[in-house]
N, C-alpha and C positions, 0 to 999 in steps of 0.2 A: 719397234719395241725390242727391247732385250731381251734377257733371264730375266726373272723374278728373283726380287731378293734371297725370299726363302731357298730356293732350287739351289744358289750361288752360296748360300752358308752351310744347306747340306751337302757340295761338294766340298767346301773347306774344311769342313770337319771329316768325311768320310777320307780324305786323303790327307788328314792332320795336320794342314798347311794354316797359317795363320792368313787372313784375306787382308788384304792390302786393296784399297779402294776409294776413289774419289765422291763419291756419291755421298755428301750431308746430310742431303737431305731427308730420304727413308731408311738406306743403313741402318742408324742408329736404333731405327724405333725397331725395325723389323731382329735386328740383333739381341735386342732386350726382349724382342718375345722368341726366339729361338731358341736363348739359353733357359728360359723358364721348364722346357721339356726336354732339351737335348745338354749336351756340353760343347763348346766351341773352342779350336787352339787360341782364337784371337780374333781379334779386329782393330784394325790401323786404318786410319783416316786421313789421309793425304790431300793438299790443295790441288786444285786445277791446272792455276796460274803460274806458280812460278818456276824459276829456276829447275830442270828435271836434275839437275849435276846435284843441286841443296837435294833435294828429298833422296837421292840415292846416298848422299851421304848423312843423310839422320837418319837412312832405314839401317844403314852400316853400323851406327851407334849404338839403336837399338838393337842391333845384331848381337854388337860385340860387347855391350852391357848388361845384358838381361839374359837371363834361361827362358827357354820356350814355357816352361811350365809354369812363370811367373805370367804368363799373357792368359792363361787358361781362363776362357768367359771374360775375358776385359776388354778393354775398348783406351784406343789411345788416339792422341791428335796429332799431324805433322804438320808445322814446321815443332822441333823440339823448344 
């Protein structure tokens, strides 16, 4: 077993880092009840499967197209 969800989004938030993670399938739910109490930099959602060179390069877009402030409490999907 790993971390728990919740434990791994209060690290991302207490060191204001946006989380970056392949987990589909609780992420999401547990992400929408964290920000119900707390505030989170973000959450990105990354596939498993493919290509690591594609997802380094849409994390780089989303890098280099968006302010961190615009992630604040959302939820994004990769591939772009």
């Amino acid at each position: 077993m790993g971390i728990p969800d919740s434990e791994v989004l209060r690290g991302a938030a207490s060191s204001d880092r946006i989380l970056v993670t392949h987990d589909r399938s609780t992420m999401p739910r547990h992400f929408g009840k964290f920000i119900t109490h707390a505030s989170s930099p973000g959450l990105i959602i990354v596939p498993q499967a493919p290509n690591i060179g594609e997802i380094i390069d849409d994390l780089l877009i989303v890098w280099a197209a968006s302010e961190a402030k615009e992630w604040r409490n959302d939820i994004g999907f990769l591939p772009l």
